[in-house]
C-alpha positions as CSV (number, residue, x, y, z in Angstrom):
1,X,9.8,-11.0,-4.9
2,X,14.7,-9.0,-4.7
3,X,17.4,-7.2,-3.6
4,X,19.2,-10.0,-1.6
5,X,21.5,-7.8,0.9
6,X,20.7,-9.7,3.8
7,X,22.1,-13.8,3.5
8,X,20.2,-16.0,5.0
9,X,21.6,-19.8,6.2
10,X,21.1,-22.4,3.3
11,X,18.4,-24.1,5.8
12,X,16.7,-27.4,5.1
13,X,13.3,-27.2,3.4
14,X,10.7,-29.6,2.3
15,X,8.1,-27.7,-0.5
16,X,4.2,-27.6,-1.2
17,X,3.4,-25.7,-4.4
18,X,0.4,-24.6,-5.9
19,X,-1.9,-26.3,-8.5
20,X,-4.0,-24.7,-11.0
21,X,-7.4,-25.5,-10.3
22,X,-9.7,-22.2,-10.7
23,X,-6.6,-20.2,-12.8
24,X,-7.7,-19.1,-16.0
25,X,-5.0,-19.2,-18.8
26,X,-4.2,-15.9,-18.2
27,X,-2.7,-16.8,-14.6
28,X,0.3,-17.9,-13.5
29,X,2.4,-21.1,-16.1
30,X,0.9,-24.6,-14.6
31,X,4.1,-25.9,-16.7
32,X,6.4,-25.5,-13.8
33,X,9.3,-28.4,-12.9
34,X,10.5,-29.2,-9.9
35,X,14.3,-27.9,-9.8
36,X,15.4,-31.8,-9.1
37,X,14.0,-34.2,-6.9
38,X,15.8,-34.5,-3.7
39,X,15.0,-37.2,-1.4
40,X,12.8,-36.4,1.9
41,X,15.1,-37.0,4.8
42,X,14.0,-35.4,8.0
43,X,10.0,-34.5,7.9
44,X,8.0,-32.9,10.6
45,X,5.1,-34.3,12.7
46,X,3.0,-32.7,10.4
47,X,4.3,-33.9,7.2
48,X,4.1,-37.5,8.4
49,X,0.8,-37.2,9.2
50,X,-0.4,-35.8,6.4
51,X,2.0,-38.6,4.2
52,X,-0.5,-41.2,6.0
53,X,-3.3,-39.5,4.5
54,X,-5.1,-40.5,1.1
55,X,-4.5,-38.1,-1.7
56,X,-7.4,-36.1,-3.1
57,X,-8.2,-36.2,-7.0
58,X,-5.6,-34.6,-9.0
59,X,-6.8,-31.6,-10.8
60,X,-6.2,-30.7,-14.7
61,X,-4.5,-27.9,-15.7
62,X,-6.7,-25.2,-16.9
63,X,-5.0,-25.2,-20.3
64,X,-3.8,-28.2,-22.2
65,X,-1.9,-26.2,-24.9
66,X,1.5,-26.8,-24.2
67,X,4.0,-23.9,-23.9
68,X,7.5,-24.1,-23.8
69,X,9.5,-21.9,-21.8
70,X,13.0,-20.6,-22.6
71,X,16.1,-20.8,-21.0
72,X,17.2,-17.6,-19.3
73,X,18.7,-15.5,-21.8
74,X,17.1,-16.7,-25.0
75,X,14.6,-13.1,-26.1
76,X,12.8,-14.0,-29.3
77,X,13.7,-11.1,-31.6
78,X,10.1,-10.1,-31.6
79,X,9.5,-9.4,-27.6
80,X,10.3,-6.1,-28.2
81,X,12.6,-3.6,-26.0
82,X,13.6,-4.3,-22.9
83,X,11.5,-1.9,-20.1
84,X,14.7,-1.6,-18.4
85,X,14.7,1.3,-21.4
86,X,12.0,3.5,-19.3
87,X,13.6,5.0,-16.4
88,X,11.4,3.7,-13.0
89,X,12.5,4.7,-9.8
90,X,9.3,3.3,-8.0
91,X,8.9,-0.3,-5.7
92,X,10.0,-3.4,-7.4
93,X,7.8,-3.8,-10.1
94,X,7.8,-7.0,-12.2
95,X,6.2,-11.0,-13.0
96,X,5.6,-14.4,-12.3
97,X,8.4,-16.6,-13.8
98,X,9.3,-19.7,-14.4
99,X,11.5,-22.0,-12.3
100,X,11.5,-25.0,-15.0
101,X,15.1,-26.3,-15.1
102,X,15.8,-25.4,-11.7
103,X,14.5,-22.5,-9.1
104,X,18.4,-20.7,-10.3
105,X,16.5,-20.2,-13.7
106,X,14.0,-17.7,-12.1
107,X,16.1,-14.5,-11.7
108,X,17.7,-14.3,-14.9
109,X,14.3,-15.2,-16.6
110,X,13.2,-12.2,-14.7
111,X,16.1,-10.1,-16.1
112,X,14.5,-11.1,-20.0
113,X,11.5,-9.5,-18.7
114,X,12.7,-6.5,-17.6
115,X,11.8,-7.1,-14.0
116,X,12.8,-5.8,-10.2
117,X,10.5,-8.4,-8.9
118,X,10.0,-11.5,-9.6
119,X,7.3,-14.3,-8.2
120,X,7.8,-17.9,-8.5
121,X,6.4,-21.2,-7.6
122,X,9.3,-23.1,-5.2
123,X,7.8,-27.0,-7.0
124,X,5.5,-28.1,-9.5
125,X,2.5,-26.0,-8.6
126,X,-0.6,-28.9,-9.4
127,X,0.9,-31.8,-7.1
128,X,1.2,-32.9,-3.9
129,X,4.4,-33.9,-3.9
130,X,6.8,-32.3,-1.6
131,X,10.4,-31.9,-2.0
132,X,13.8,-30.4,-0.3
133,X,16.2,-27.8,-1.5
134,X,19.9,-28.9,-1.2
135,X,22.5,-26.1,0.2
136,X,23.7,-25.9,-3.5
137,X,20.5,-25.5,-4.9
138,X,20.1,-22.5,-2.4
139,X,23.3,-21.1,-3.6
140,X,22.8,-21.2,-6.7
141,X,19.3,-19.4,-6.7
142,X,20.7,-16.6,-4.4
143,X,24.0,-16.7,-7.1
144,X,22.1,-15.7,-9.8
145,X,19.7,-13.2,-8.2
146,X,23.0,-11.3,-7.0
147,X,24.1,-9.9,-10.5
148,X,20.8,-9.1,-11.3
149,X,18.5,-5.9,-10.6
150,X,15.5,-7.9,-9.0
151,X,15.1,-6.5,-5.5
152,X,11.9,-8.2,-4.2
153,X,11.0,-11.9,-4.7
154,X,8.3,-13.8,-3.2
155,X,6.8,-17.4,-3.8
156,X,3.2,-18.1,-4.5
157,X,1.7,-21.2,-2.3
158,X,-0.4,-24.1,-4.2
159,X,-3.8,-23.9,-5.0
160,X,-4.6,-27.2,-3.4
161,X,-4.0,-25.9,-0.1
162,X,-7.0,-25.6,2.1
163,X,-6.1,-24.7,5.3
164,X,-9.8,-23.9,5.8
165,X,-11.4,-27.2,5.5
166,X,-13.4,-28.9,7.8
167,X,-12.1,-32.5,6.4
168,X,-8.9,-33.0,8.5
169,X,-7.2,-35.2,6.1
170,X,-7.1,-32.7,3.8
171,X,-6.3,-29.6,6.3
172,X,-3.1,-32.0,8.2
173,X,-2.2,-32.3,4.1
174,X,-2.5,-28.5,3.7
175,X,-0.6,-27.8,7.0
176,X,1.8,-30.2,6.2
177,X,2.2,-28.8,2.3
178,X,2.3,-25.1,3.6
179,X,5.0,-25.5,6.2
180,X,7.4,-26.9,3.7
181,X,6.3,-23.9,1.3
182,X,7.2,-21.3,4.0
183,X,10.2,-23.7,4.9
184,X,11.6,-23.6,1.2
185,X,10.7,-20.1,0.5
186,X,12.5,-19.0,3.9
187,X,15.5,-21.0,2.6
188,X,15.5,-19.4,-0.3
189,X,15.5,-15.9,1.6
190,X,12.7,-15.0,-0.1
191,X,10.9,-11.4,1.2
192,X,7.1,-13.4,1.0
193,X,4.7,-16.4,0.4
194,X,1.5,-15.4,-1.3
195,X,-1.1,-17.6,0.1
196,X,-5.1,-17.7,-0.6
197,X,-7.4,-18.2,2.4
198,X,-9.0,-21.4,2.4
199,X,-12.6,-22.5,1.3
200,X,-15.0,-22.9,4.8
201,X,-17.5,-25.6,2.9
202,X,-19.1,-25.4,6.1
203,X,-19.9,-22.9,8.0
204,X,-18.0,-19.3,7.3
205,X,-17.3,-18.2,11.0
206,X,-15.5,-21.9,11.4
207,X,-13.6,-21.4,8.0
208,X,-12.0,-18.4,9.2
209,X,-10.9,-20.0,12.8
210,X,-9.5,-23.2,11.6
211,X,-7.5,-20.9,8.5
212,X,-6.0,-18.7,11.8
213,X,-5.4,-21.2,13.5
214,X,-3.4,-23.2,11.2
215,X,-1.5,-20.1,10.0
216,X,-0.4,-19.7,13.2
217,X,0.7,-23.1,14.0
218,X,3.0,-22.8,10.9
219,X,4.3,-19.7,11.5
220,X,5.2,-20.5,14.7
221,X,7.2,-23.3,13.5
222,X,8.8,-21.6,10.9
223,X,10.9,-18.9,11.9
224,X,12.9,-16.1,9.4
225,X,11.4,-13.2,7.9
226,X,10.2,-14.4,5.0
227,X,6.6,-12.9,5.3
228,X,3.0,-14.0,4.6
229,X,1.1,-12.3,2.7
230,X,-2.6,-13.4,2.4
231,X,-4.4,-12.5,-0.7
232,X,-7.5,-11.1,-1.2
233,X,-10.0,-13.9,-3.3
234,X,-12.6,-12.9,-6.1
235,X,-14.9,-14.7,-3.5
236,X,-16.2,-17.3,-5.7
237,X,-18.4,-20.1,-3.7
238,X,-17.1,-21.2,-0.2
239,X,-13.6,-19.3,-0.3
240,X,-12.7,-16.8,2.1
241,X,-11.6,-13.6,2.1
242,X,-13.2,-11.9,-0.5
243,X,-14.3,-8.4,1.7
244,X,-11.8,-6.8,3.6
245,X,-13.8,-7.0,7.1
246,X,-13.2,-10.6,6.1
247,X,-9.7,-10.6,5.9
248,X,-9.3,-7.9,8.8
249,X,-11.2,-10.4,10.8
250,X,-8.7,-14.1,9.9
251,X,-6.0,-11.5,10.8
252,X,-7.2,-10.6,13.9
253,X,-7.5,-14.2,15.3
254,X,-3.6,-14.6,14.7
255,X,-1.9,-14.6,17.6
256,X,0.7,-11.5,18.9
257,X,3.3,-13.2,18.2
258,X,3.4,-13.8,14.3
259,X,0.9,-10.4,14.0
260,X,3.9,-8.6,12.4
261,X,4.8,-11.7,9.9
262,X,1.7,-11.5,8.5
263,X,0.4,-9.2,6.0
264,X,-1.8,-8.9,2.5
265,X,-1.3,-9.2,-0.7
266,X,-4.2,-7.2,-3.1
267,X,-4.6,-8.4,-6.6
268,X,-6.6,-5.8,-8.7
269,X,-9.0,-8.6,-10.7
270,X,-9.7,-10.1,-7.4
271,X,-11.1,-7.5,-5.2
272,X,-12.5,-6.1,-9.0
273,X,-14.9,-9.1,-9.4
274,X,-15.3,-8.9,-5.6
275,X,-17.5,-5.8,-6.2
276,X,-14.6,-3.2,-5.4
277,X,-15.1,-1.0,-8.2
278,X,-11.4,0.5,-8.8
279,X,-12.9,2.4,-12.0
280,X,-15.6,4.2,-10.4
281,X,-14.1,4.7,-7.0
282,X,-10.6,4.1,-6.6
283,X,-10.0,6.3,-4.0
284,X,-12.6,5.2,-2.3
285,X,-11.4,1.4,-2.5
286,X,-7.9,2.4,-1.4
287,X,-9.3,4.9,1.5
288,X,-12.0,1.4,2.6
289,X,-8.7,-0.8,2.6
290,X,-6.7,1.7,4.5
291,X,-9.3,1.9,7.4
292,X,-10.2,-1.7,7.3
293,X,-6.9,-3.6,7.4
294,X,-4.2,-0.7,7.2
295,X,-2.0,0.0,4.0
296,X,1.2,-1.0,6.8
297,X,-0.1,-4.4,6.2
298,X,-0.2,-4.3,2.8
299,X,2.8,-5.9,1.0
300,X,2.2,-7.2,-2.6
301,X,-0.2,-6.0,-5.7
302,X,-0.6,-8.5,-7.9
303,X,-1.7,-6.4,-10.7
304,X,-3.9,-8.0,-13.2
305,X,-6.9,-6.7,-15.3
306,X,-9.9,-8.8,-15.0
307,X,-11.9,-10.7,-17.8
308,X,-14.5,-10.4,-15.6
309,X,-17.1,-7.9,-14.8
310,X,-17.9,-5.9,-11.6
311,X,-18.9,-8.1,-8.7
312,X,-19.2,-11.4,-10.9
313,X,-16.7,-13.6,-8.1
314,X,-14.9,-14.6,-11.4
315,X,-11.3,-15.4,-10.9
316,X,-10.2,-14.2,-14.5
317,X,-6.6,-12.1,-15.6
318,X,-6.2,-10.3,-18.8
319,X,-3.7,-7.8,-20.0
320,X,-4.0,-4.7,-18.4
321,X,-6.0,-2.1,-20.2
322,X,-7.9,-5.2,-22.3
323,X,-10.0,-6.1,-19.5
324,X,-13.5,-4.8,-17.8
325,X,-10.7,-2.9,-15.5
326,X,-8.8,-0.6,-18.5
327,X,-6.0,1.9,-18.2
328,X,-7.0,3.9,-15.9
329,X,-7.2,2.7,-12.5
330,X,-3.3,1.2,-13.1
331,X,-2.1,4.6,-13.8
332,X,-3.6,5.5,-10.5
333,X,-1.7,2.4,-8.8
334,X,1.8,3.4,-10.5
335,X,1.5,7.4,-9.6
336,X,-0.5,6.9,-5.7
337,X,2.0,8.0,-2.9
338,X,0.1,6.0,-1.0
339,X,1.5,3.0,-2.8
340,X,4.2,3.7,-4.0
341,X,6.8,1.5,-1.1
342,X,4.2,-1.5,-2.3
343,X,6.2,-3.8,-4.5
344,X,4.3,-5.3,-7.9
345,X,3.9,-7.8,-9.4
346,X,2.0,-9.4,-13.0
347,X,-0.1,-12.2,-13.2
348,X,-1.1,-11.6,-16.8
349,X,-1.1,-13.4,-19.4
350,X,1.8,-14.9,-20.7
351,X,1.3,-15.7,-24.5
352,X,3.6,-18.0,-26.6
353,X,6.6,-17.3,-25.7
354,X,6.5,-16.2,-22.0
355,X,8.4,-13.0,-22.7
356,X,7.0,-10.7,-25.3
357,X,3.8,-10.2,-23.3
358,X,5.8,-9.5,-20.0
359,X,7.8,-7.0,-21.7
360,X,4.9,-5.0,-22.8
361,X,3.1,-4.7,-19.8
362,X,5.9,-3.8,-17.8
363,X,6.9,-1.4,-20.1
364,X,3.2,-0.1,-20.2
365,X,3.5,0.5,-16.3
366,X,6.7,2.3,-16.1
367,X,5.3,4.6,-18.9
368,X,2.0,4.8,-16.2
369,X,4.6,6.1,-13.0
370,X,6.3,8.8,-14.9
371,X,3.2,10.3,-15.0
């Protein structure tokens, strides 16, 4: 999620994005566009492997209400004040946005929310289909975000990803999907790629390996500093990465070489219905993280509540302070030294009009860091 000093060359990119399969309403818009269809010139070995490859069964949308999402610049009357009103001096702190109309739409629909980071999907996050970026599509995304006060942006992969899997039609379609995520997202010059560990099906040890392994393969191809950040799951079923010996442990197996590429993203509902209990014990949560991965690799919060109880494995976001997480533990997140460098970023729900609800929030969590 950003600041955009630094230019980075308008490179070629193909794009994987993310589906939503297990994401409640409350996550992230599954009405997403594709900012224009581009055709495929150049792909890599991977890509035309994975092109050879049957594709798996398409998976619904979580919601079928339909929302509509407004151009940049249109605030219903009702959304309330802007939180640019609160003075914040923290991290970045913002939201997912939407890219429909084009991936130039993002930034100044991040500006509506009162935002200084923004998350986005880089292509329609519930398909398959991959896609390039043009140099003018490039331009005009890092265009907009110039004018604006966003200062950290970062993608979020797709959900059908599994780069886990023990089928290897699906993993070559997941390598080949993730590369051109990394690809677009670096063209971009985005800061990050949020990416979930994969599901093992099989045998956990295994999962973990062939997850490394093909993290490395990627990043190895991919060069930039766009970073990965792996999130922590609510560890429903096969997926990894739910405990942070877990995580610790995937990291570990990446090679030297893309070590400092590579970092974490923590999302409050997740390691919540993982059985971290940030109301109880939030120190205690932080101080386990800190030993067990390091807070230097920590580079996102996605801060959510959680529908969810304590240790259910539920992947489930509400409002902040309406969920089984309240108030108080986000207060602790928005005033911690210890993380206050660590950009942020909603996952909430949106509502109807994909601002008002934003707004609030954010303006709940500046009012948290003063205090």
């Amino acid at each position: 999620m950003k600041k955009k000093t630094a230019k980075r060359p308008a490179a070629k990119t193909a794009a994987g994005k993310k589906p939503t399969t297990k994401k409640s309403a409350g996550k992230k818009p599954a009405d997403e566009k594709p900012a224009g269809k581009k055709p495929a010139t150049k792909k890599s070995a991977t890509t035309q492997r994975a092109a050879a490859t049957p594709a798996p069964r398409a998976v619904r949308p979580t919601s079928s209400r339909a929302v509509t999402v407004p151009k940049p610049g249109t605030v219903p009357a009702t959304a309330g004040p802007s939180p640019y009103d609160i003075p914040y001096a923290g991290a970045p702190l913002g939201a997912h946005v939407s890219t429909a109309g084009g991936v130039r739409n993002a930034p100044p629909r991040g500006v509506d929310i009162g935002a200084t980071a923004i998350q986005l999907f880089t292509k329609q996050a519930n398909q398959w289909a991959e896609r390039l970026f043009d140099a003018a599509e490039v331009q005009g995304f890092r265009d907009a975000l110039t004018p604006t006060g966003v200062a950290f942006t970062n993608a979020h992969d797709s959900y059908l990803i599994n780069l886990a899997s023990p089928n290897p039609e699906l993993r070559a379609r997941s390598i080949a999907s993730f590369e051109c995520e990394m690809q677009r997202s670096t063209a971009l010059g985005l800061d990050a790629v949020v990416s979930h560990p994969g599901n093992f099906m099989d045998d956990r040890a295994s999962g973990i390996a062939r997850n490394a392994d093909a993290i490395a393969e990627v990043m190895e191809r991919v060069s930039g500093p766009t970073r990965l950040l792996m999130e922590l799951t609510a560890g429903q079923g096969t997926v990894i990465g739910s405990t942070f010996e877990e995580m610790a442990a995937l990291l570990a197996r990446l090679p030297a070489a893309v070590q400092s590429r590579v970092g974490v993203c923590l999302d409050t509902a997740h390691v919540f219905a993982a059985g971290y209990d940030l109301v109880h014990d939030f120190d205690g949560v932080i101080a386990r993280f800190a030993d067990v991965i390091g807070l230097a690799r920590l580079g996102l919060l996605h801060l959510n509540d959680s529908k969810a109880p304590l240790g259910s494995h539920k992947d489930r976001h509400e409002l902040i302070g309406a969920g089984a997480i309240g108030d108080g533990p986000f207060r602790r997140i928005m005033t911690d030294p210890r993380l206050a460098g660590i950009p942020k970023v909603l996952e909430t729900p949106k509502g109807d009009d994909m601002v008002s609800n934003d707004r609030a929030m954010l303006r709940k969590l500046r009012t948290f860091a003063q205090g």
